[in-house]
C-alpha positions as CSV (number, residue, x, y, z in Angstrom):
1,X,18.6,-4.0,-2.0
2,X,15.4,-2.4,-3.0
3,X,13.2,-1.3,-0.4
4,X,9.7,-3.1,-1.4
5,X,7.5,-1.0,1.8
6,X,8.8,2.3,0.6
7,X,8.5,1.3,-3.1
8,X,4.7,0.0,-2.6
9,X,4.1,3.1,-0.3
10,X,5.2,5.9,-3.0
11,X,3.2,3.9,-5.9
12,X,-0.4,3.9,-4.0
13,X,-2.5,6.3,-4.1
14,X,-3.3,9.7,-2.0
15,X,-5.4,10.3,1.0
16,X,-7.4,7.7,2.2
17,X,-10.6,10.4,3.5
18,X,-10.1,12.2,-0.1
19,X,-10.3,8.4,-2.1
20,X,-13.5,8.0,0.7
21,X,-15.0,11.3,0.2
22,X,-15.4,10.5,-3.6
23,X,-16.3,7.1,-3.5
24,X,-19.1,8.3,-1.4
25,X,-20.4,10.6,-3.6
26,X,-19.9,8.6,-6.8
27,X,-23.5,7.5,-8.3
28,X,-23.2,3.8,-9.6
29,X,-21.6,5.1,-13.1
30,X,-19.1,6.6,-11.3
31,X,-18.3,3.6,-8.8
32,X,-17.9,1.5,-11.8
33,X,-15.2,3.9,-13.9
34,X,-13.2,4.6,-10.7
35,X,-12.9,0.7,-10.0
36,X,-11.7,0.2,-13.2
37,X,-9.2,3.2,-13.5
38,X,-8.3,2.1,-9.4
39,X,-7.5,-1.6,-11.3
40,X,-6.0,0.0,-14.3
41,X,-3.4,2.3,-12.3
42,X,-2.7,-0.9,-10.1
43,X,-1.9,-3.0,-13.1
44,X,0.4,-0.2,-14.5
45,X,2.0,0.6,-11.5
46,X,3.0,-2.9,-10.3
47,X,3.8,-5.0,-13.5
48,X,6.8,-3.1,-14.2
49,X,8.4,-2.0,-11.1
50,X,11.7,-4.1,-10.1
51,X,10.6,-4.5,-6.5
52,X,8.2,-6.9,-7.8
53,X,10.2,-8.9,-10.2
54,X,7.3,-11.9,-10.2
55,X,5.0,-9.8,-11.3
56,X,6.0,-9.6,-15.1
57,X,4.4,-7.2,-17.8
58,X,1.2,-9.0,-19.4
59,X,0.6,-11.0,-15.8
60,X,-2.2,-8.4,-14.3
61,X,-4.4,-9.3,-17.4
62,X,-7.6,-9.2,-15.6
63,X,-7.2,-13.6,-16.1
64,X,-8.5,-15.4,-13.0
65,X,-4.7,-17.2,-13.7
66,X,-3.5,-13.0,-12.8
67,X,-5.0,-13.8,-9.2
68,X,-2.0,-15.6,-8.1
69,X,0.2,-13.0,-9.2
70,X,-1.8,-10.5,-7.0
71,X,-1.7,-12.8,-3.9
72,X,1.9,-13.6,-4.1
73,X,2.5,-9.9,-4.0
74,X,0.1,-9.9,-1.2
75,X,2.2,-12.3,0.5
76,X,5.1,-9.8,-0.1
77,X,3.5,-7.0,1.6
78,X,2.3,-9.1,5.0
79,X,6.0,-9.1,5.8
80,X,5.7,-5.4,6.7
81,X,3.8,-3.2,9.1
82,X,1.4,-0.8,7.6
83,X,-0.3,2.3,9.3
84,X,-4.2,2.4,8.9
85,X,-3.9,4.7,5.3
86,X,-1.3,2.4,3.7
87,X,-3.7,-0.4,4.5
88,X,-6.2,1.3,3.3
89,X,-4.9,2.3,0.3
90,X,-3.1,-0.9,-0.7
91,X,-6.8,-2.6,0.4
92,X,-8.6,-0.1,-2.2
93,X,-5.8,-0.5,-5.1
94,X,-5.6,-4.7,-5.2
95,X,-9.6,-4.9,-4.2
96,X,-10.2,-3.2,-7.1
97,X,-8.2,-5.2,-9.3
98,X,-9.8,-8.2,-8.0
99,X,-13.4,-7.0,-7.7
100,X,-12.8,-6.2,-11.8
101,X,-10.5,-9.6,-12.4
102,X,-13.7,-11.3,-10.6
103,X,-16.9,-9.1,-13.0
104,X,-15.0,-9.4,-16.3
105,X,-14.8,-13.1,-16.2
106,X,-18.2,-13.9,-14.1
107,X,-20.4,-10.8,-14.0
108,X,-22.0,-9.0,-11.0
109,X,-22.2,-4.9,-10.6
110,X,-21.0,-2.7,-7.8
111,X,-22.6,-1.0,-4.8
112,X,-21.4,1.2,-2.5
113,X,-22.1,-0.2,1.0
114,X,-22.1,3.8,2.5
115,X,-22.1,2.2,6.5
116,X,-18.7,-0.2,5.8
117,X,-17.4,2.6,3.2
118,X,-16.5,0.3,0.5
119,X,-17.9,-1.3,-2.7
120,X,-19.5,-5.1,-2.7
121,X,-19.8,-6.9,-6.0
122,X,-23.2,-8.2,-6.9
123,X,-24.1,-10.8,-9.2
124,X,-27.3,-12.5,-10.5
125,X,-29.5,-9.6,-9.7
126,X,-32.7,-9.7,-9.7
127,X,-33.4,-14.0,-9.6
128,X,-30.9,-13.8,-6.8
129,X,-27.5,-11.9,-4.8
130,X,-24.1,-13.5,-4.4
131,X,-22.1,-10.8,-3.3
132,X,-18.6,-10.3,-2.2
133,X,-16.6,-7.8,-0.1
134,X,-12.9,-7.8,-1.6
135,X,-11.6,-5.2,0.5
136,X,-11.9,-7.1,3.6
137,X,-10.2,-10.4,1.9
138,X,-7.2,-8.0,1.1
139,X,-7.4,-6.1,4.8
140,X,-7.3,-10.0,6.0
141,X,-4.4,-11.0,3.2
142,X,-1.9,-8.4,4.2
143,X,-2.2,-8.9,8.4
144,X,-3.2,-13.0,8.0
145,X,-1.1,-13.8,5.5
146,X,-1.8,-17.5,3.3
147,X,-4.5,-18.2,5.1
148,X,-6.6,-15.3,3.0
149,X,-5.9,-16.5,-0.4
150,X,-6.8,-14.6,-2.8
151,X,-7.5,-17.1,-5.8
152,X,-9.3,-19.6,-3.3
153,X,-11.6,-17.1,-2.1
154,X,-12.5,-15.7,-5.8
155,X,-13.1,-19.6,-6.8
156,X,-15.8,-19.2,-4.0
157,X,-17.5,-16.8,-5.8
158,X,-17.7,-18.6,-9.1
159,X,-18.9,-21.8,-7.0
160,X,-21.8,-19.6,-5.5
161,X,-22.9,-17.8,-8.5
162,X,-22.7,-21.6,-10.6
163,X,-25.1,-22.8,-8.0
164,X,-27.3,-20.1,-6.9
165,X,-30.9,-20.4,-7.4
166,X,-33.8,-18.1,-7.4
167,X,-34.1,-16.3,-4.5
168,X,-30.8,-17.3,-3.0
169,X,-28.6,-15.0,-1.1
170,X,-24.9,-15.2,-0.5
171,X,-22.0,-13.1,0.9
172,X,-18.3,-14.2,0.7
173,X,-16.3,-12.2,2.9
């Protein structure tokens, strides 16, 4: 039987102070190419890897339809305990698949937020700001469980940004 935890744990990436350390001094360019090569390693990483059979190669396509991949994987993981830099890092890894699943197919452009240490995804800039904090949603997916579904809470997001008007401001969490 394969052991998904120690799998998942040996495919994320290194320290969670060195990954915070370089976000923090990334200037937006940066932010932007280490969200995507973040995405692009988790794509890699996970489509192939026989511990997560459902995820099958071509499914992490950066699709909205890719979402439910990611959260039944999600779902996988909540079965386990984590310490604080596994959670971290398996936080950083999917939200950054997300947050680029959720700009590729409806815009927006990331920020560091340096007090929370982590990005936000902003779209509609400058008529007006729906922005969303993925990391969180994840954190929440992998100790909640269902209840913090993944593909729900980026149809929020679409919703917001459909209907936002000048001067609106928004924050799905």
């Amino acid at each position: 039987m394969l052991n998904i935890k120690k799998i998942a744990s040996s495919i994320l990436p290194g320290s969670t102070e060195r990954k915070k350390e370089k976000a923090k001094e990334a200037p937006h360019k940066s932010l932007l190419d280490d969200i995507i090569h973040t995405a692009d390693n988790f794509a890699e990483n996970f489509h192939e890897n026989p511990a997560f059979s459902f995820v099958e190669k071509g499914t992490l396509d950066y699709s909205i339809e890719s979402l439910s991949a990611v959260d039944d994987l999600l779902e996988e993981l909540s079965d386990f305990e984590w310490n604080e830099d596994q959670l971290y890092n398996i936080t950083s890894m999917i939200g950054c698949y997300i947050f680029e699943t959720a700009r590729r197919n409806y815009g927006g452009e990331y920020f560091w937020l340096e007090k929370e240490q982590q990005p936000v995804l902003i779209a509609g800039l400058p008529d007006f700001r729906v922005q969303m904090k993925v990391w969180e949603k994840v954190r929440g997916r992998v100790l909640n469980g269902r209840e913090d579904n993944i593909p729900f809470f980026i149809a929020g997001y679409k919703e917001y940004i459909e209907r936002a008007k000048e001067g609106d401001v928004f924050t799905i969490v």
